[in-house]
Every structure is written in structure tokens, then in C-alpha cells.
N, CA, C and O atoms as CSV, one atom per row, in Angstrom:
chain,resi,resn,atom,element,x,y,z
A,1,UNK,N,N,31.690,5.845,71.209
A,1,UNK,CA,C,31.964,4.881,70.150
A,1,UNK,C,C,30.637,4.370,69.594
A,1,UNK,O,O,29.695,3.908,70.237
A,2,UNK,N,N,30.753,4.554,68.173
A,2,UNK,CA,C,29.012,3.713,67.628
A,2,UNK,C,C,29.568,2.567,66.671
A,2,UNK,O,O,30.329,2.634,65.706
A,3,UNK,N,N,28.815,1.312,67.379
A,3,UNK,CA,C,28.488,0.176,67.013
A,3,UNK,C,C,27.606,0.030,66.277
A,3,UNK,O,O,26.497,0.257,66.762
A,4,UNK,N,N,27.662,-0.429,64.713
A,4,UNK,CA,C,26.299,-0.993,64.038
A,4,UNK,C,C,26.542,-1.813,63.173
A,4,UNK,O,O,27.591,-1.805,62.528
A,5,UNK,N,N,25.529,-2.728,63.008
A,5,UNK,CA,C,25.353,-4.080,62.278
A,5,UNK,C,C,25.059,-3.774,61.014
A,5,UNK,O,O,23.917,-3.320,61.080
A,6,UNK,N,N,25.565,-3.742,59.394
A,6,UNK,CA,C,24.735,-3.124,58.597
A,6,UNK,C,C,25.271,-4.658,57.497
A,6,UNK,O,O,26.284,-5.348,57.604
A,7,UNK,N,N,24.041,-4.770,56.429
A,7,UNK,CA,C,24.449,-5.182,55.467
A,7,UNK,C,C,24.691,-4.521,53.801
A,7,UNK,O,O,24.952,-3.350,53.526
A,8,UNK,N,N,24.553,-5.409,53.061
A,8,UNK,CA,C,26.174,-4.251,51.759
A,8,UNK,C,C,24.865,-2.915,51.060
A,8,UNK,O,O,25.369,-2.006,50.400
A,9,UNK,N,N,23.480,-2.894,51.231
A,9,UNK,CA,C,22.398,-2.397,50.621
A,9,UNK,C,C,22.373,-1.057,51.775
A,9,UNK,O,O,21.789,-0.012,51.489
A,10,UNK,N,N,22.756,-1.162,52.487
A,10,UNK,CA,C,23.609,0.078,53.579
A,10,UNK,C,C,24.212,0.959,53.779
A,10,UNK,O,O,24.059,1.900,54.558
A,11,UNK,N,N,25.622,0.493,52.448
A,11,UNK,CA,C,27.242,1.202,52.909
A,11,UNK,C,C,26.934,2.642,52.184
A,11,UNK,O,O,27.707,3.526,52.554
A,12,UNK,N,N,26.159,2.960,51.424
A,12,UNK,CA,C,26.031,4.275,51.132
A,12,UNK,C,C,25.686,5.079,52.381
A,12,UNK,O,O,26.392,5.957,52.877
A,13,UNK,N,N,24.250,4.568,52.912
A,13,UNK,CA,C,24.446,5.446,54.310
A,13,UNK,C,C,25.129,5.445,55.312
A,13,UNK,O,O,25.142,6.369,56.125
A,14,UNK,N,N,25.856,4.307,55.405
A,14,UNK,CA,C,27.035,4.254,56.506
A,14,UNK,C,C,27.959,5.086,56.539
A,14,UNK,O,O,28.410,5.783,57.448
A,15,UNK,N,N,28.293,4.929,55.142
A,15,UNK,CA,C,29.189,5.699,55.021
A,15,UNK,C,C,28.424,7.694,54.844
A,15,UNK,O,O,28.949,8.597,55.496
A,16,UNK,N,N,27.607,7.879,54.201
A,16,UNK,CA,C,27.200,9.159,54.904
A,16,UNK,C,C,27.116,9.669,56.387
A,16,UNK,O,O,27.248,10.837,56.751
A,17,UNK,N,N,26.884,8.627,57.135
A,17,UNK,CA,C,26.769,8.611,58.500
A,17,UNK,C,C,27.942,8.922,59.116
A,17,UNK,O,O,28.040,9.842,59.928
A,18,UNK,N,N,29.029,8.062,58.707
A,18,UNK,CA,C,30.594,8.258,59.559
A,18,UNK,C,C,30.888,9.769,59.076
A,18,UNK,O,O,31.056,10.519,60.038
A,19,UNK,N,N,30.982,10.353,57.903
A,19,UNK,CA,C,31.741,11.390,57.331
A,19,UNK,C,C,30.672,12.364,58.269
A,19,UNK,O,O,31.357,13.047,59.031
A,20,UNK,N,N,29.544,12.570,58.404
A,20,UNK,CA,C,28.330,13.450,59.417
A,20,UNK,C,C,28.729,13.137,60.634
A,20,UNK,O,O,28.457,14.155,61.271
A,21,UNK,N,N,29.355,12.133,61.602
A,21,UNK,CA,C,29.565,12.493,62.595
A,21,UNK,C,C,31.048,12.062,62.817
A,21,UNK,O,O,31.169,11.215,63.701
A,22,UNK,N,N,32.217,12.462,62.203
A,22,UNK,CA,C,33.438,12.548,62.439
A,22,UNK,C,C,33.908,14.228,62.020
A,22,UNK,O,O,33.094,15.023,61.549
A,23,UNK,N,N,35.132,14.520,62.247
A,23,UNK,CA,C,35.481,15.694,62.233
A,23,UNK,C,C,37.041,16.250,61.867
A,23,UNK,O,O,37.556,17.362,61.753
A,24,UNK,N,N,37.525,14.766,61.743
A,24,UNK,CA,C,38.958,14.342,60.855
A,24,UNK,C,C,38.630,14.044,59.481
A,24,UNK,O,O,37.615,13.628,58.923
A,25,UNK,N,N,39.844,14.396,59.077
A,25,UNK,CA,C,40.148,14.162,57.875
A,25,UNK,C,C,41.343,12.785,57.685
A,25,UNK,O,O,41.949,12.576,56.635
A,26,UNK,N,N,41.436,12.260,58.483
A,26,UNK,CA,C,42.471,10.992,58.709
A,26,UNK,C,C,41.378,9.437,58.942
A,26,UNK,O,O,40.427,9.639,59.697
A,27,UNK,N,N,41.447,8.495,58.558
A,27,UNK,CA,C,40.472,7.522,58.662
A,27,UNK,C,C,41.006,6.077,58.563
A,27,UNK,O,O,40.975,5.539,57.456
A,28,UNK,N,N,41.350,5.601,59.313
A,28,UNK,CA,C,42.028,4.304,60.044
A,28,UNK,C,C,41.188,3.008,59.496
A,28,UNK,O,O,40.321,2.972,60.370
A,29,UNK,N,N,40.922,2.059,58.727
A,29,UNK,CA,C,40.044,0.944,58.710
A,29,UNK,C,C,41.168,0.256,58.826
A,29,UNK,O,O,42.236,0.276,58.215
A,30,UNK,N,N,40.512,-0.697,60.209
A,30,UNK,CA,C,40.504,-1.688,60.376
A,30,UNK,C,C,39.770,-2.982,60.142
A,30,UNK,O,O,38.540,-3.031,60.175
A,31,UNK,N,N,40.902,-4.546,59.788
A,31,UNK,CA,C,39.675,-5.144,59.698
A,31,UNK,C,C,40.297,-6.333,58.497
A,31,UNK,O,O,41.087,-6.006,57.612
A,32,UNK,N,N,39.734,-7.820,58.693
A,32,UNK,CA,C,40.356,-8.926,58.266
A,32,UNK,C,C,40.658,-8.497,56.351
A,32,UNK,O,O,40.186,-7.563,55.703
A,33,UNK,N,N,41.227,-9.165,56.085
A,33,UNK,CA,C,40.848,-9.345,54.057
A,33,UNK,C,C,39.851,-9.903,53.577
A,33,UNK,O,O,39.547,-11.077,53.787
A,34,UNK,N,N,39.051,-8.873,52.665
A,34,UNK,CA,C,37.530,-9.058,52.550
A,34,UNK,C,C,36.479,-8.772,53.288
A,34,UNK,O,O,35.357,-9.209,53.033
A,35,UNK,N,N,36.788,-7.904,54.410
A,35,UNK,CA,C,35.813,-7.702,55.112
A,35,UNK,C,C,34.868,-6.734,54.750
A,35,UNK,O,O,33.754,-6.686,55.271
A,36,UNK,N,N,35.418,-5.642,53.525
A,36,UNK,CA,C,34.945,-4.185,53.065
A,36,UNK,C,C,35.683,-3.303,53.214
A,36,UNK,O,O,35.306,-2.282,52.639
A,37,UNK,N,N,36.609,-3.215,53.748
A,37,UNK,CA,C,37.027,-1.784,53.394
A,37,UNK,C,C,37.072,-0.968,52.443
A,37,UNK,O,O,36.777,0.224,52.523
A,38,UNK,N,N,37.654,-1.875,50.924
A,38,UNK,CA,C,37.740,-1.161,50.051
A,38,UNK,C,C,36.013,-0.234,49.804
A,38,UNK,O,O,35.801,0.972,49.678
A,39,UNK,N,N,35.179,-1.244,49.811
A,39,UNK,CA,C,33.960,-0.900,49.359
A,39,UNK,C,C,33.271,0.012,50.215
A,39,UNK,O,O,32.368,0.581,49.602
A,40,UNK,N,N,33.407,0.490,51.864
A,40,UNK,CA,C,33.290,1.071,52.372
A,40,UNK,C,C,33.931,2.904,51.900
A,40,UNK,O,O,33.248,3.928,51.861
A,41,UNK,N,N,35.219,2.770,51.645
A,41,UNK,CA,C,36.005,3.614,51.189
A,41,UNK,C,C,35.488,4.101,49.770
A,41,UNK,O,O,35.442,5.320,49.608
A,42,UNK,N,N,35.272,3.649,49.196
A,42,UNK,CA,C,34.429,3.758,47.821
A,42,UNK,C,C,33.498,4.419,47.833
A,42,UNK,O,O,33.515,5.283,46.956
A,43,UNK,N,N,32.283,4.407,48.723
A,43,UNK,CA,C,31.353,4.427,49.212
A,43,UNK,C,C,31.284,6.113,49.736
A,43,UNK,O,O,30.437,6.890,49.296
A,44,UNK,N,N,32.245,6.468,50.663
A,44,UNK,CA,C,32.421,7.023,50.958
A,44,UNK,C,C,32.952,8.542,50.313
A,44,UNK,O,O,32.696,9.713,50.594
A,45,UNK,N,N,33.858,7.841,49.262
A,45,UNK,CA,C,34.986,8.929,48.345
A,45,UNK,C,C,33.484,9.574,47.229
A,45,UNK,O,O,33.298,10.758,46.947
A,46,UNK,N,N,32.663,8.467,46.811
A,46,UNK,CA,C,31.588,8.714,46.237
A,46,UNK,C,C,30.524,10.215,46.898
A,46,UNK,O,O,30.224,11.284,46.368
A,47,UNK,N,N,30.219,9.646,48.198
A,47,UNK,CA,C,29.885,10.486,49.297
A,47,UNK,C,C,30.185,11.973,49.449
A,47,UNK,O,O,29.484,12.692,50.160
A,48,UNK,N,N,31.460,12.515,48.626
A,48,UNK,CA,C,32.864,12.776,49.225
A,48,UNK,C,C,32.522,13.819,47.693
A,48,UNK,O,O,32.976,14.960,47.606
A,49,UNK,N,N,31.718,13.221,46.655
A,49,UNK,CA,C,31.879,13.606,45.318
A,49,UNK,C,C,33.270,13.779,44.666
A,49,UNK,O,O,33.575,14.831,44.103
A,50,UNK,N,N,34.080,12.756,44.754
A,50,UNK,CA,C,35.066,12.142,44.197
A,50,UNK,C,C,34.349,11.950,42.508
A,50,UNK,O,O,33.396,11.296,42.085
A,51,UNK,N,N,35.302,12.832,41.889
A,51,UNK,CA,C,34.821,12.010,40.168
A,51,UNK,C,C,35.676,10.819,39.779
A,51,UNK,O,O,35.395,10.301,38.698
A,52,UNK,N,N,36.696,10.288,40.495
A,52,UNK,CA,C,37.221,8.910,40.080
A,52,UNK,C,C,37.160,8.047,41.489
A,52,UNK,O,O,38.206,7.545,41.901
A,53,UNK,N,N,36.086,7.898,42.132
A,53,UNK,CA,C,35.947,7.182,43.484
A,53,UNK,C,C,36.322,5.380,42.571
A,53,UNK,O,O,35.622,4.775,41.759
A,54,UNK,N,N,37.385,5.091,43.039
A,54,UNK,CA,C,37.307,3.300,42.102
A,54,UNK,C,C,37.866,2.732,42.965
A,54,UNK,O,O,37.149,2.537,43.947
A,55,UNK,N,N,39.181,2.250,43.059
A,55,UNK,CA,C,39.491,1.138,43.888
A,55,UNK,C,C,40.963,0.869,44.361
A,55,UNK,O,O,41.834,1.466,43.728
A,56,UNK,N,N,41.388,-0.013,45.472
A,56,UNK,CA,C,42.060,-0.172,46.265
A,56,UNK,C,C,43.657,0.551,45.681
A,56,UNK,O,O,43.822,1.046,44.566
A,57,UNK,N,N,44.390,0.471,46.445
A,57,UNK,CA,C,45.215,0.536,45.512
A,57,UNK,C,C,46.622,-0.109,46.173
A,57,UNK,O,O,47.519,0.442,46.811
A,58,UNK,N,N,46.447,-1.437,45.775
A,58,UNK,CA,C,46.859,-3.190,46.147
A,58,UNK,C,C,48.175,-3.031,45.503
A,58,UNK,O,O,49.158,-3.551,46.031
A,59,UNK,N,N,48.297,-2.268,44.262
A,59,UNK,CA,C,49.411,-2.566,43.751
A,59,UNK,C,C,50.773,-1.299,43.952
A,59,UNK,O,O,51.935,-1.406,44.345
A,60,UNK,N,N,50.096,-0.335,43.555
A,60,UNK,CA,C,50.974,0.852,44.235
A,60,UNK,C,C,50.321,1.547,45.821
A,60,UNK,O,O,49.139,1.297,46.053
A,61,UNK,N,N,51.036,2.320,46.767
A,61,UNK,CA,C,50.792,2.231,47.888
A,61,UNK,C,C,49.424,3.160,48.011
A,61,UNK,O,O,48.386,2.755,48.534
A,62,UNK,N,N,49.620,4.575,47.395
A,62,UNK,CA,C,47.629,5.590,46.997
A,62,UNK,C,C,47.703,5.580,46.116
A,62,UNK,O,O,48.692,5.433,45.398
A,63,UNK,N,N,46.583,5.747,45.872
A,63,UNK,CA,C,45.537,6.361,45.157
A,63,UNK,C,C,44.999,8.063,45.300
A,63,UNK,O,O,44.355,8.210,46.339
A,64,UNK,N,N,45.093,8.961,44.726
A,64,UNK,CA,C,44.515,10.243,44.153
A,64,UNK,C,C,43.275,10.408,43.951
A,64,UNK,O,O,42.873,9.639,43.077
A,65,UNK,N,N,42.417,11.130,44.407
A,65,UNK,CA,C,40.678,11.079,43.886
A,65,UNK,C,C,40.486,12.667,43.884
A,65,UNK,O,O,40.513,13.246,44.970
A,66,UNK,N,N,40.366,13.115,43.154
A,66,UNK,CA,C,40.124,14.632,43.008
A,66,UNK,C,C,38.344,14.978,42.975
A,66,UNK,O,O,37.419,14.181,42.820
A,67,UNK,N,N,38.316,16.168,43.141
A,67,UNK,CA,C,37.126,16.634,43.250
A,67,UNK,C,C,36.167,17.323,41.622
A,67,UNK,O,O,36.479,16.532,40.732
A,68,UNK,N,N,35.523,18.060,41.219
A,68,UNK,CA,C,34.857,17.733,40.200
A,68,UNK,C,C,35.706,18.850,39.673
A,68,UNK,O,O,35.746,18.815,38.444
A,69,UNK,N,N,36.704,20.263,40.430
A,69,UNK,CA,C,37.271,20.573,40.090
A,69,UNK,C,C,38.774,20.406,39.433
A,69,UNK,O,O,39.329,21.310,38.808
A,70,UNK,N,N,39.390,18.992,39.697
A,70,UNK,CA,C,40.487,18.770,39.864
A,70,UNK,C,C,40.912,18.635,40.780
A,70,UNK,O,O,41.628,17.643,40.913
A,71,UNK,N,N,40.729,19.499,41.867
A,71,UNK,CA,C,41.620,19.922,42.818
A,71,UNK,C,C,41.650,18.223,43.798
A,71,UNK,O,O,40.712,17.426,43.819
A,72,UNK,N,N,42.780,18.079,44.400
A,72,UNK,CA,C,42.703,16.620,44.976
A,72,UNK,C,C,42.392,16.716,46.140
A,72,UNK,O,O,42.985,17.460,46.921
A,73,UNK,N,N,41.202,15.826,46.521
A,73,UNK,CA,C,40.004,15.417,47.387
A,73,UNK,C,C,40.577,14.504,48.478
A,73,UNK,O,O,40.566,14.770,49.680
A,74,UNK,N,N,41.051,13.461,47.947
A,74,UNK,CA,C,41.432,11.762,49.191
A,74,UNK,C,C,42.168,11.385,48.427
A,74,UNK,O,O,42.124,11.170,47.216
A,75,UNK,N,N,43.287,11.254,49.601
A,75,UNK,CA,C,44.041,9.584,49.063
A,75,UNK,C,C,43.797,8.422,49.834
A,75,UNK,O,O,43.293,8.280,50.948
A,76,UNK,N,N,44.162,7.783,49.179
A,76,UNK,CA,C,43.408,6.433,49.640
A,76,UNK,C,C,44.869,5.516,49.593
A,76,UNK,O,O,45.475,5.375,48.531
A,77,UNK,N,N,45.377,4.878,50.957
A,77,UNK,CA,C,46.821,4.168,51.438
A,77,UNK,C,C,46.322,2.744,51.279
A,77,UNK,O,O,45.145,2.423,51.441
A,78,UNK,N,N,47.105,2.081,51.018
A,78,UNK,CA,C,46.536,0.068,51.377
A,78,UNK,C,C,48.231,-0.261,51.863
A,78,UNK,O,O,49.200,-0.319,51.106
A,79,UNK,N,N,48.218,-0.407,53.043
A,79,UNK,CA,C,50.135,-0.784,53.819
A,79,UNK,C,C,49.741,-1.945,53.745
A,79,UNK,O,O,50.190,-2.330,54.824
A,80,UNK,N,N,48.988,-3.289,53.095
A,80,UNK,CA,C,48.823,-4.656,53.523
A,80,UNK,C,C,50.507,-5.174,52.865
A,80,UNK,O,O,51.079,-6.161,53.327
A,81,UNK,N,N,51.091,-4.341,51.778
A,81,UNK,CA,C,52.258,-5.141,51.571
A,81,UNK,C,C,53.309,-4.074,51.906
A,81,UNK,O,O,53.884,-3.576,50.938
A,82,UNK,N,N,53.586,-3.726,52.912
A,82,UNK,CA,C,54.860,-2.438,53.083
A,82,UNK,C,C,55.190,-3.312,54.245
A,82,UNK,O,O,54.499,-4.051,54.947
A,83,UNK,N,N,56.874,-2.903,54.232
A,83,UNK,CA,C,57.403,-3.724,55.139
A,83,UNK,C,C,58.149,-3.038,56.264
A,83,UNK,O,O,58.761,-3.673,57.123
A,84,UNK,N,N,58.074,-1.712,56.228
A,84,UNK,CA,C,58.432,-0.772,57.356
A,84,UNK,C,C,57.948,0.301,57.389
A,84,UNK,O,O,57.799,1.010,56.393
A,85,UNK,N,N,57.582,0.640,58.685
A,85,UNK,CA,C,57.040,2.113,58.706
A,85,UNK,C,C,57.706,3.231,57.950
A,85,UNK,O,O,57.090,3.980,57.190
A,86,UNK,N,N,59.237,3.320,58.243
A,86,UNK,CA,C,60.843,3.926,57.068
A,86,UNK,C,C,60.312,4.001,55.595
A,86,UNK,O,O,60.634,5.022,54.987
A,87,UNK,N,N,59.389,2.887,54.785
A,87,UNK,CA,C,59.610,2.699,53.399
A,87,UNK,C,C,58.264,4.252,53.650
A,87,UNK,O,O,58.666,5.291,53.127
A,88,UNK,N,N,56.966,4.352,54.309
A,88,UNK,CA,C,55.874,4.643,54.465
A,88,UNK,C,C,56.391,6.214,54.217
A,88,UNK,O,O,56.245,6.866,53.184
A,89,UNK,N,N,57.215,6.752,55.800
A,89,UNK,CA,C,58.098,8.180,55.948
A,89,UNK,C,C,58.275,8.361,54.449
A,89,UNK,O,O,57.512,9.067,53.790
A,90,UNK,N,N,59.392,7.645,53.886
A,90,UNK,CA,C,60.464,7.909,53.017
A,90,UNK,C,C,59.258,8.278,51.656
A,90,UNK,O,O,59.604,9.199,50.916
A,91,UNK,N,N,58.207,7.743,51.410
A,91,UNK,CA,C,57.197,8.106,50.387
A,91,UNK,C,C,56.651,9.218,50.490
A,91,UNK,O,O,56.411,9.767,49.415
A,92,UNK,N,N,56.302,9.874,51.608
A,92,UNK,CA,C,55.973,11.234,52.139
A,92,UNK,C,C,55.010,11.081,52.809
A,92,UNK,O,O,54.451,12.146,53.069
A,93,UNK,N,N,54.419,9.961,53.337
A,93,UNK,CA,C,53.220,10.136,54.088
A,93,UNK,C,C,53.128,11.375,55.035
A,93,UNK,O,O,52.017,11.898,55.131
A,94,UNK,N,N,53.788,11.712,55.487
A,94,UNK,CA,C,53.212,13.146,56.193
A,94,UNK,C,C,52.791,14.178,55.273
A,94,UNK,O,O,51.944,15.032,55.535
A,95,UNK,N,N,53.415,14.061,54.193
A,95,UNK,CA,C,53.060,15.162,53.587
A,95,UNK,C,C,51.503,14.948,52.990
A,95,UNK,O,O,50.731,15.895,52.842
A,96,UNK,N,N,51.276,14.012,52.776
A,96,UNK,CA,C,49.890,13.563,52.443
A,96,UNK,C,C,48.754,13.982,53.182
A,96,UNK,O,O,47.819,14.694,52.816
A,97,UNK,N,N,49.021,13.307,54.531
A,97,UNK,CA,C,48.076,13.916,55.840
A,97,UNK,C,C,48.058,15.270,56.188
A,97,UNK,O,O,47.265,15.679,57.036
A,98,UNK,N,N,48.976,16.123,55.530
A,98,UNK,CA,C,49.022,17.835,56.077
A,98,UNK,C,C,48.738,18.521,54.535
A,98,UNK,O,O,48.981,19.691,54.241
A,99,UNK,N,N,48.193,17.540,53.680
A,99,UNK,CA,C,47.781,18.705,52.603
A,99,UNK,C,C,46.211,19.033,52.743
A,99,UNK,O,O,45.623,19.761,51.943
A,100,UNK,N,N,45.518,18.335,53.994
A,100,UNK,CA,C,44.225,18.780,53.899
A,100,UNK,C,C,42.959,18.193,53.142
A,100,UNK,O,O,41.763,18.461,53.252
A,101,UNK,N,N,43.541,17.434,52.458
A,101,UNK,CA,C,42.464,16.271,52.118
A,101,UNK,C,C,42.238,15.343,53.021
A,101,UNK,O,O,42.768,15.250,54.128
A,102,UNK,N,N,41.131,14.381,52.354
A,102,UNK,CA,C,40.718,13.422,53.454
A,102,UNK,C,C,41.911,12.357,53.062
A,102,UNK,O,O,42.383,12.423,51.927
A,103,UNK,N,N,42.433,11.312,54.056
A,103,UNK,CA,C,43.248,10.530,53.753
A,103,UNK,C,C,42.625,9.250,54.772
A,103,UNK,O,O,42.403,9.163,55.980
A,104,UNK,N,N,42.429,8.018,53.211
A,104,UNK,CA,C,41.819,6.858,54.004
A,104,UNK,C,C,42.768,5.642,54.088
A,104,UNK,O,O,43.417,5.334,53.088
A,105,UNK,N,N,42.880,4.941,55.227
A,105,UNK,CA,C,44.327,3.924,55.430
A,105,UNK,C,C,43.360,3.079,55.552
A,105,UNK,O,O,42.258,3.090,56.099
A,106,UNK,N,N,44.029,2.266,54.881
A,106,UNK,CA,C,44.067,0.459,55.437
A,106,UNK,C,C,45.302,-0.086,55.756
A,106,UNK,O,O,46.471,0.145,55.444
A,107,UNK,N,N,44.444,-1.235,56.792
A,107,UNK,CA,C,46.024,-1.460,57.152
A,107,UNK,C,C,46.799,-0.617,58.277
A,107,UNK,O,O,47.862,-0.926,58.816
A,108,UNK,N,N,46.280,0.134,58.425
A,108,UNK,CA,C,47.490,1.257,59.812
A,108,UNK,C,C,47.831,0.603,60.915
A,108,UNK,O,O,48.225,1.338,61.821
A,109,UNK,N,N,47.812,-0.510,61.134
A,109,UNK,CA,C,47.840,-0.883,62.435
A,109,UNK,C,C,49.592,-1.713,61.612
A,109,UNK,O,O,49.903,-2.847,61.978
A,110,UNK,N,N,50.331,-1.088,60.757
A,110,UNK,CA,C,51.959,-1.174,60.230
A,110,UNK,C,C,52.689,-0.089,60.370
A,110,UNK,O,O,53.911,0.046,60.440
A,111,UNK,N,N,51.515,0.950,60.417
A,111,UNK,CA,C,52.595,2.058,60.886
A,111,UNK,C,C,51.815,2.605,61.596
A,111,UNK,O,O,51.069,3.417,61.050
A,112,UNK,N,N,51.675,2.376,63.109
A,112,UNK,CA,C,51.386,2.691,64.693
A,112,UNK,C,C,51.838,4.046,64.215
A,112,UNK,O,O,51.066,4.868,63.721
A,113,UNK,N,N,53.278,4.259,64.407
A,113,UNK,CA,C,53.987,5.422,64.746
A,113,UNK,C,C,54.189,6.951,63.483
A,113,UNK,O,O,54.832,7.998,63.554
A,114,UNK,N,N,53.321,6.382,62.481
A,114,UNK,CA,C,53.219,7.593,61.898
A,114,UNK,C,C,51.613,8.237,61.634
A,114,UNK,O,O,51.262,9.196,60.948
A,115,UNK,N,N,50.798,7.264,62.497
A,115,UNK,CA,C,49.620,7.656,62.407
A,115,UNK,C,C,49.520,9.073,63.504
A,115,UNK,O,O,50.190,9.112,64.536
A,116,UNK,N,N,48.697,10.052,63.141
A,116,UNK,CA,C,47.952,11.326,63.621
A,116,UNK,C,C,47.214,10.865,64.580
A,116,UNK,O,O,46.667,9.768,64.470
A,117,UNK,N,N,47.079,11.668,65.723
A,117,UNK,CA,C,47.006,11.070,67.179
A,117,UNK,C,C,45.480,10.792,66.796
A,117,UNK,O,O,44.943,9.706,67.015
A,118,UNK,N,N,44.639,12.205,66.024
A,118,UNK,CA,C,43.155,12.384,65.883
A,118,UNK,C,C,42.560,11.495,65.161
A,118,UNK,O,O,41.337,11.356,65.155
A,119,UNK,N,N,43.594,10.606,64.287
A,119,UNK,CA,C,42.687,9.698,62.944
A,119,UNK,C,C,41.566,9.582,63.650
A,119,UNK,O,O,41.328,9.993,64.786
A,120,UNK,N,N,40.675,8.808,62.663
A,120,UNK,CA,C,39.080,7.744,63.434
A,120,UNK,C,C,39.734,6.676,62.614
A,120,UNK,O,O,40.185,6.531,61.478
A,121,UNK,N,N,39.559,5.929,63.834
A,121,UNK,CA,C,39.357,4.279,63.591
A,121,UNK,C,C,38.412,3.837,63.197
A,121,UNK,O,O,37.527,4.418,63.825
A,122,UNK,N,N,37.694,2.737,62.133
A,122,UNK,CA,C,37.060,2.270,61.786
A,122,UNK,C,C,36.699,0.985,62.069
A,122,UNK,O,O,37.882,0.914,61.734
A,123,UNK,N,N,36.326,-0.023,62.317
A,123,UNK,CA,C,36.666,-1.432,62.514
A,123,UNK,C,C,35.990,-2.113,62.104
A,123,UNK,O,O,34.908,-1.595,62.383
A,124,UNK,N,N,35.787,-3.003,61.582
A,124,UNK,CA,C,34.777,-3.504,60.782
A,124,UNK,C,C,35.204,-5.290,60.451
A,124,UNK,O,O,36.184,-5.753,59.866
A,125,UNK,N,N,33.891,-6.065,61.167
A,125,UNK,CA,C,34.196,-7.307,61.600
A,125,UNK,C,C,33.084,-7.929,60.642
A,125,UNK,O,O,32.104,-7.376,60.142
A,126,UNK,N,N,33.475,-9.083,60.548
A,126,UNK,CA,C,32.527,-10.018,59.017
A,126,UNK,C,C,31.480,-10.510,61.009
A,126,UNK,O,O,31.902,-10.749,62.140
A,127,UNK,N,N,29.823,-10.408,60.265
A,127,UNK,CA,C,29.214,-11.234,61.249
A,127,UNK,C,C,28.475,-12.162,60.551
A,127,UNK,O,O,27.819,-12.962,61.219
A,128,UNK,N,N,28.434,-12.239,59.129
A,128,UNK,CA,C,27.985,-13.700,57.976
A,128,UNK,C,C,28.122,-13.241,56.718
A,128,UNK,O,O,28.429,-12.084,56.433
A,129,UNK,N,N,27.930,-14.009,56.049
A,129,UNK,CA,C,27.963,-13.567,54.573
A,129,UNK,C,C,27.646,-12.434,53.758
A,129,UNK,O,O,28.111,-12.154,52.653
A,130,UNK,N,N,26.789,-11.815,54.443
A,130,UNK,CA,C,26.364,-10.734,54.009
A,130,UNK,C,C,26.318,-9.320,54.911
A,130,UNK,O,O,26.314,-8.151,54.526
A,131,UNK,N,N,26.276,-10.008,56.557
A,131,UNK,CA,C,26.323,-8.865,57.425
A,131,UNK,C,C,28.214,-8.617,57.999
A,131,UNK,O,O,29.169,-9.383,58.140
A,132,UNK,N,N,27.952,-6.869,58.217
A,132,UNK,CA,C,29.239,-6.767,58.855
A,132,UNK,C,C,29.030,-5.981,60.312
A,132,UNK,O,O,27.908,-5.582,60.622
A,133,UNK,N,N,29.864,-5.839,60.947
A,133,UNK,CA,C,29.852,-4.822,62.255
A,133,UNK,C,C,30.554,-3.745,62.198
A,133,UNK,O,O,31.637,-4.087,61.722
A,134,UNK,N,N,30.562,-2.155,62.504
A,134,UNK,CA,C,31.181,-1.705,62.514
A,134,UNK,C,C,31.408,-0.740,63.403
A,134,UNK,O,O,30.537,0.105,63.615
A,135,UNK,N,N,32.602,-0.720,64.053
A,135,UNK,CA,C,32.434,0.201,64.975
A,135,UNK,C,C,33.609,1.682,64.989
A,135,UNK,O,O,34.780,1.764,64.619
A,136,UNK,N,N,33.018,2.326,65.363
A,136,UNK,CA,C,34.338,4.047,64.980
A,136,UNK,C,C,34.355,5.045,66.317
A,136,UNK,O,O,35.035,6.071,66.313
């Protein structure tokens, strides 16, 4: 497990760092409201050479990020407002996780039971205003 303290002039290499030493394509953040995820995820999809790397997606459940070909790259889940793991199934989340893109969750700790045994967890704790912790 790696632990590190980084602040926001960072998350580009952090996030180069996690995608260099993980080996899933499933990616678990954990972690209060406002702590970064989105911007971590961003960061990352960028990383990722995503041509529409943008943002959360608070209002419908993913987001789509394709690659410079089209072809689709990451989705990106936010479960902070889903109210059963059933609504999650019934949208196709499996089918999401078995098309082979990268797929980034927030929030998974709502649906325990449809997460992939291999995801990486992310975790990521506020340590002041500007610094965070993160551990995977």
C-alpha cells in the first residue's frame, strides 16, 4: 500500500504515478465531499489522453471520455445520489466494467456488492487546506 502527502501543484504526477503502478482498469475513490476526487480523476483521464477529460458527473450517474480516436477510453460513475445497488445493476454497470476501458467510481463504498474483486482503492483524506493524503 503507498501512502503520500501531496498538495493540488502535484495531482498531475500523482496521478501519473497511480496509473504506472496499478494494473486495473477499475478505480475505487474513496473519500469525504471536496476532498478531490473529481480533480484527481480529471487529472488522470487527462493522463489517460482523454480529449473530453471535464467533470463529475453529479447529475447523471457517467460520464464517457473517449480517446483521440473516438473510441471510448473511461467512464467516470459518481453513486453519491443512487439509492440501491438494483438501480446501479439495472443501468448496466457490469457491462461498463467488461468493456475494457478504464472505469473510475466515486462513491463505491454503495455498491460493495457489484464492485470487481481487483478494483484499486484510492483514499484520499483532507490533511489542511491545501494538503491531501492518499493512499492505494
Amino acid at each position: 500500500m503507498k501512502n503520500i502527502i501531496y498538495i493540488k501543484k502535484d495531482i498531475p504526477d500523482i496521478s501519473e504515478f497511480i496509473l504506472r503502478k496499478t494494473e486495473d482498469n477499475v478505480y475505487c475513490f474513496h473519500g469525504q465531499m471536496g476532498v478531490g476526487k473529481t480533480t484527481l480523476i480529471k487529472a488522470m483521464l487527462q493522463g489517460l489522453g482523454a480529449k473530453d477529460a471535464g467533470h463529475s458527473p453529479t447529475f447523471g450517474l457517467v460520464n464517457e471520455y473517449h480517446d483521440v480516436h473516438g473510441q471510448p477510453l473511461a467512464y467516470h460513475f459518481d453513486f453519491y445520489r443512487i439509492h440501491s445497488e438494483e438501480e446501479v445493476y439495472d443501468m448496466g454497470f457490469e457491462d461498463y466494467v467488461n468493456r475494457g476501458a478504464y472505469v473510475f467510481i466515486e462513491w463505491p463504498e454503495r455498491i460493495p456488492n457489484l464492485l470487481p474483486e481487483d478494483a484499486v482503492h484510492i483514499k484520499l483524506q483532507l490533511v489542511d487546506e491545501n494538503t491531501r493524503r492518499i493512499e492505494f
